[in-house]
C-alpha positions as semicolon CSV with decimal commas, in nm:
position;residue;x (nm);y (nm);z (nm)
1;X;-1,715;-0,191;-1,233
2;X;-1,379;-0,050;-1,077
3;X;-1,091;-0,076;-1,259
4;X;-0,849;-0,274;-1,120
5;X;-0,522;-0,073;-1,305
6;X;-0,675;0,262;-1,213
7;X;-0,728;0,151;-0,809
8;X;-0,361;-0,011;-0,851
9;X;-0,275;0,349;-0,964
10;X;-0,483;0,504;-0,691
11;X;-0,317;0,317;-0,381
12;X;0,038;0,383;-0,534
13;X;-0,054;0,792;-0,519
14;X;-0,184;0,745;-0,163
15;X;0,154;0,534;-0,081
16;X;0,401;0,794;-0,216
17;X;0,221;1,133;-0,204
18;X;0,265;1,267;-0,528
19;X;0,224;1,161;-0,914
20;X;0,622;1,094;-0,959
21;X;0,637;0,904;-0,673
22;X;0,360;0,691;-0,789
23;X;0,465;0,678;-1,135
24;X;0,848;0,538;-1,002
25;X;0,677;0,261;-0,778
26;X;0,460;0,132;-1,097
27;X;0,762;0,205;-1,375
28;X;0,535;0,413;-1,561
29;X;0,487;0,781;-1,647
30;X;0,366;1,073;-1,486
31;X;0,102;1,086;-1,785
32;X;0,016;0,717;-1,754
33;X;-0,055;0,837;-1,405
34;X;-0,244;1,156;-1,416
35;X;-0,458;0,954;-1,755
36;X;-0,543;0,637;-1,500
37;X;-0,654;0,909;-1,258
38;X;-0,856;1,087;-1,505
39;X;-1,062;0,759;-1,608
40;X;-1,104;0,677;-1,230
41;X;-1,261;0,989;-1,178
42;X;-1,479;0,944;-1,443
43;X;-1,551;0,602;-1,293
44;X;-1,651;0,707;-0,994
45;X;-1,819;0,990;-1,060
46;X;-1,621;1,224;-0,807
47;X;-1,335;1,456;-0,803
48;X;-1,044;1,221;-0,655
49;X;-0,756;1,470;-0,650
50;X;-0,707;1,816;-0,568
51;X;-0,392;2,080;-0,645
52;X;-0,156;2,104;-0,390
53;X;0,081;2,347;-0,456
54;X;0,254;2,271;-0,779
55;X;0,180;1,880;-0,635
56;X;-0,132;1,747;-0,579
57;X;-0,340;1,573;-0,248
58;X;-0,663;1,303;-0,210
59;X;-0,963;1,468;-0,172
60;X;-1,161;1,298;0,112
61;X;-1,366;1,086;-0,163
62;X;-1,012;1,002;-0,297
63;X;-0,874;0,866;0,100
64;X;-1,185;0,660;0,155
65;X;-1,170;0,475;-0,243
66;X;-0,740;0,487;-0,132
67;X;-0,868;0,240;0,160
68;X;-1,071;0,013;-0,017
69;X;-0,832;0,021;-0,343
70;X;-0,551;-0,125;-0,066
71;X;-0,769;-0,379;0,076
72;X;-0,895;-0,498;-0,254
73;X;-0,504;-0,500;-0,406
74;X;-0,426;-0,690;-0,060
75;X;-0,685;-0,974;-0,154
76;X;-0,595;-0,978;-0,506
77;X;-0,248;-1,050;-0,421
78;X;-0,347;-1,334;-0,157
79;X;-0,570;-1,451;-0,445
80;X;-0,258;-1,461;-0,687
81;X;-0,064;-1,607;-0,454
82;X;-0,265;-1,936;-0,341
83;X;-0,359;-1,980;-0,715
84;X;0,007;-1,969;-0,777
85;X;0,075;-2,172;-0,465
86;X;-0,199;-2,484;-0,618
87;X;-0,058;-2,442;-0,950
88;X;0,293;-2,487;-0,798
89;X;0,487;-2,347;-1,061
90;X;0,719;-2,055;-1,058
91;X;0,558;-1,804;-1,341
92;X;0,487;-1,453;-1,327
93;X;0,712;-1,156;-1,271
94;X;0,902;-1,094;-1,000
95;X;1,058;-0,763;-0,827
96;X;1,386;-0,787;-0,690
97;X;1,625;-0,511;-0,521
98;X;1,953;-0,531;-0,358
99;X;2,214;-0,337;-0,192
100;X;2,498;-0,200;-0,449
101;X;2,751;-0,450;-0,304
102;X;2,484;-0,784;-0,320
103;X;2,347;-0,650;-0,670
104;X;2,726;-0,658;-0,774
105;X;2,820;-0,990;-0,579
106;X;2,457;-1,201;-0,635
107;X;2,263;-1,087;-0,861
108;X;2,469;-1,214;-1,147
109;X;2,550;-1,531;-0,989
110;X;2,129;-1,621;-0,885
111;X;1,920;-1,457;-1,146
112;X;2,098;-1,636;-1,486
113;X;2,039;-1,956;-1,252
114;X;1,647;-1,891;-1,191
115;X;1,595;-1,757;-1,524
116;X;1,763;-2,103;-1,653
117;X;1,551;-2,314;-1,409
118;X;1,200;-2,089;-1,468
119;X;1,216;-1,922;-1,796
120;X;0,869;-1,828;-1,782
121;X;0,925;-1,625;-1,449
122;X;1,019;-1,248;-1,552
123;X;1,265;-1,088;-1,329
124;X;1,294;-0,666;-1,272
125;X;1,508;-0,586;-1,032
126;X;1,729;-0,280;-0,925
127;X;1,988;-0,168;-0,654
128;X;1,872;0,023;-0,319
129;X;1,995;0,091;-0,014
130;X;1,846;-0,162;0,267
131;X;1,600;0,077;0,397
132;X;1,478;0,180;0,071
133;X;1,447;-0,187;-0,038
134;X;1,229;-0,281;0,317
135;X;0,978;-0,001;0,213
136;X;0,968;-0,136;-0,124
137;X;0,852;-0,440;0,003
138;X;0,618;-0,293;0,238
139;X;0,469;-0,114;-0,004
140;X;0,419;-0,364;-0,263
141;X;0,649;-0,224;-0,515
142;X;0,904;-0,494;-0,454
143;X;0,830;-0,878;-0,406
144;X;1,201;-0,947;-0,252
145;X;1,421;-0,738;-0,142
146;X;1,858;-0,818;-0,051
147;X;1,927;-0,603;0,325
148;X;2,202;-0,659;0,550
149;X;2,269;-0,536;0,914
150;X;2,614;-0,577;1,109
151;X;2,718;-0,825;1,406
152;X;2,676;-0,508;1,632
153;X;2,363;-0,354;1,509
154;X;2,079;-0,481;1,369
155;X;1,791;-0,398;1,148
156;X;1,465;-0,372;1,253
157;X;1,242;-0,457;1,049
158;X;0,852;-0,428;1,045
159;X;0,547;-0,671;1,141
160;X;0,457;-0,847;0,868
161;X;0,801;-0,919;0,654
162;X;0,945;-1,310;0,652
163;X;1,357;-1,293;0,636
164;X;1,596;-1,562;0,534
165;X;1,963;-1,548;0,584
166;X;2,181;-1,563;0,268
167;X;2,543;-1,531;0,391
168;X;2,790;-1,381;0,649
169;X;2,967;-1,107;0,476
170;X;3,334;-1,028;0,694
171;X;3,480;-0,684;0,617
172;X;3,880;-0,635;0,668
173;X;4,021;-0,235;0,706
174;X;4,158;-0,148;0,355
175;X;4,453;0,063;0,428
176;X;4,755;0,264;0,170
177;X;4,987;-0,043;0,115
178;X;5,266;0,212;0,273
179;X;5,037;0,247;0,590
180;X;5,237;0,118;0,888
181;X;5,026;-0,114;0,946
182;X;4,987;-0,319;0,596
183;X;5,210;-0,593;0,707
184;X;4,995;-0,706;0,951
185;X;4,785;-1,021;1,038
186;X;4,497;-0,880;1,216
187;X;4,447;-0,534;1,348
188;X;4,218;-0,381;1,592
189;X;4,021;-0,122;1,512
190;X;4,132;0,103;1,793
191;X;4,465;0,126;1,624
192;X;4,329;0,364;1,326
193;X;4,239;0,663;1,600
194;X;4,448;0,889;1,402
195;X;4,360;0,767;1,075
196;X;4,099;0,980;0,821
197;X;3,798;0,745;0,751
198;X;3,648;0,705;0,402
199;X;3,319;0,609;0,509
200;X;2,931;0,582;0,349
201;X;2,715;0,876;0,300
202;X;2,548;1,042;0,584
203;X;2,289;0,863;0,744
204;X;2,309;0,542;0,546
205;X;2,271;0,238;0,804
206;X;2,662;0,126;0,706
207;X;2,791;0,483;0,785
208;X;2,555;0,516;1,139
209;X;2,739;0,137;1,210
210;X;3,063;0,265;1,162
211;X;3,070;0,582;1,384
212;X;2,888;0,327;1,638
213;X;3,129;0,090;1,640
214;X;3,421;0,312;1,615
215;X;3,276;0,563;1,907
216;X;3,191;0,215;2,126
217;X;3,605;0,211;2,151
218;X;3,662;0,538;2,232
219;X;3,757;0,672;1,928
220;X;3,598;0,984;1,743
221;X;3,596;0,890;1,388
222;X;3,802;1,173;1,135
223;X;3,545;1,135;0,794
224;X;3,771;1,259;0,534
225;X;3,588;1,176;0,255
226;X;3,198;0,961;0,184
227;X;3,144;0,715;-0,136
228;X;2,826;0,491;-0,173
229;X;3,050;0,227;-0,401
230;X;3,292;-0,004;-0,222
231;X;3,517;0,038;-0,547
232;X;3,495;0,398;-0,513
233;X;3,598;0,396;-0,149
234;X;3,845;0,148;-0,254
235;X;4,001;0,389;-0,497
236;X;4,044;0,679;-0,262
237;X;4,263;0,428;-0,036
238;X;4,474;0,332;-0,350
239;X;4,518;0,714;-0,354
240;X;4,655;0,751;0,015
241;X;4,328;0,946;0,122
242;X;4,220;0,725;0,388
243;X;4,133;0,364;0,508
244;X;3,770;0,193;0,497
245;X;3,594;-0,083;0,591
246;X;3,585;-0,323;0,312
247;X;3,332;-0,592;0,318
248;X;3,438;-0,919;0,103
249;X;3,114;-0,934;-0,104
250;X;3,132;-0,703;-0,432
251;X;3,465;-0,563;-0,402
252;X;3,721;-0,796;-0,570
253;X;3,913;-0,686;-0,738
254;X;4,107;-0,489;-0,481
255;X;4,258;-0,189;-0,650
256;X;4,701;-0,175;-0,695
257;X;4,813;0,005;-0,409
258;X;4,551;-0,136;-0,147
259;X;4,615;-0,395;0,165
260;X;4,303;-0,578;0,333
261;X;4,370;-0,651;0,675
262;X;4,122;-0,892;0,920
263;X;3,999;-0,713;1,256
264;X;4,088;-0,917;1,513
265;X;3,722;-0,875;1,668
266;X;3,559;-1,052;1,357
267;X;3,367;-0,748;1,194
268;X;3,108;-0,927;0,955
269;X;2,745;-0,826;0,774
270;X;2,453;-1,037;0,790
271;X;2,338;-1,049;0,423
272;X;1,946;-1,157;0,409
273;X;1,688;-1,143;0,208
274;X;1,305;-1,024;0,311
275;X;0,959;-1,069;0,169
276;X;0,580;-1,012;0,267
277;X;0,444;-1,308;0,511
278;X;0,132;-1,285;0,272
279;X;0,338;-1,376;-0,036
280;X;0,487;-1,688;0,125
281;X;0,323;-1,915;-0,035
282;X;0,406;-1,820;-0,358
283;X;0,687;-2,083;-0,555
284;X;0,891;-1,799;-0,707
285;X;0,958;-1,647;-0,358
286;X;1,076;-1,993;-0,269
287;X;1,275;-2,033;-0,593
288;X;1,428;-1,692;-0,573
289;X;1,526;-1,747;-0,193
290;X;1,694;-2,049;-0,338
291;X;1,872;-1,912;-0,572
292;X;1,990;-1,603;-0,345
293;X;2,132;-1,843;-0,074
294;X;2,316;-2,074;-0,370
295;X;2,493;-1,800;-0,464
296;X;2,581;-1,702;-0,127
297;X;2,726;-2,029;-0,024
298;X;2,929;-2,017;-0,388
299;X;3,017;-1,676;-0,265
300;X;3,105;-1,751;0,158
């Protein structure tokens, strides 16, 4: 009999491609790992992995018990999640991540609530960046995950996922509080050509929005300086090193020294939450959803 831990371990290996990628998706060690291997092999009577360099690959018996070992987790899951479904009660653990911003903004407003209303449903969860979060839940290493796209741009995201909207998040230009244009209602965005941007780190979906956006009006963005953290970005604008787009969820308070000003062109993030269609069944997606779009509404 196949041990369902040890094919759990096996499909996370084929997922990542290597034994600390594995051991990160299932939160335990690269020992636990290589051990769970060891038994498997043992198990199955065949060498499973081979050295790769100072890594390691599947051997060819290893891809072909990698296929079952997903479609075998796949129905397991199903199986979990109808029995969970009939039961209709919101137990078990679930995997949450989040976006630094909504981990900051929601997290601590919906998980004390579901943990309140379901004490017997355990809750992980940890930030990454939208992308990172949608393979998570691909993958099966995250039940939920918190994303967000922009009015302009939009995420794709792949067959198979279910999304629900949690809030619209609008983002004002944070500018020096001596920048000449601090006393103003609304400005347009076109107006901060000359400006040095303190923008997101290369290649993150918020920093490839913001040269779109900015380029779409003519203007060749100057990036002066790239923070992951609103607050950070925040800070270098108290400093007089820039001006950044500052989205209203997760970044009260606003630092001494720093004017918000609306874009007269609404600029605004869609804030949403995503899951596997095969999991939709289960009562703590539904209650977590909940709970994620309560404290969105508190929030908006």
């Amino acid at each position: 009999m196949l041990n369902l831990e040890r094919l759990r371990t096996l499909d996370a290996l084929a997922r990542h491609g290597s034994v600390s990628g594995a051991a990160e998706g299932l939160h335990i060690t690269t020992s636990a790992v290589s051990q769970q291997m060891s038994k498997l092999e043992r198990e199955v009577g065949q060498r499973l992995l081979a050295k790769n360099g100072r890594g390691v690959r599947l051997t060819d018996a290893g891809r072909l018990l990698a296929e079952h070992a997903a479609r075998i987790l796949s129905q397991v899951e199903l199986a979990q999640s109808d029995l969970e479904a009939q039961r209709g009660q919101v137990v078990g653990e679930l995997r949450l991540s989040a976006f630094p911003t909504a981990a900051r903004g929601l997290f601590p407003l919906a998980l004390p609530a579901l943990r309140e209303r379901h004490p017997a449903l355990r809750l992980r969860s940890c930030e990454l960046e939208p992308e990172a979060g949608i393979a998570g839940v691909v993958r099966g290493d995250l039940d939920l995950a918190v994303v967000l796209d922009w009015y302009n741009k939009p995420m794709a995201l792949p067959d198979g996922l279910v999304k629900a909207s949690i809030m619209d998040d609008p983002a004002d230009v944070a500018m020096p509080a001596a920048h000449r244009l601090a006393g103003r209602d609304e400005v347009d965005l076109a107006e901060f050509a000359d400006d040095e941007w303190i923008t997101w780190g290369k290649g993150e979906f918020c920093h490839e929005w913001l040269m779109f956006t900015l380029r779409s009006k003519g203007i060749e963005p100057l990036v002066g300086h790239r923070a992951a953290e609103t607050h950070t970005q925040l800070a270098l604008v108290s400093a007089g090193l820039g001006v950044c787009v500052a989205p209203l969820l997760g970044r009260r308070p606003v630092p001494a020294g720093v004017v918000t000003v609306p874009v007269r062109q609404r600029v605004r993030r869609h804030v949403y939450v995503v899951w596997r269609a095969d999991a939709d069944r289960r009562p703590s997606i539904r209650a977590a959803v909940q709970a994620l779009q309560e404290a969105g509404e508190s929030l908006g």
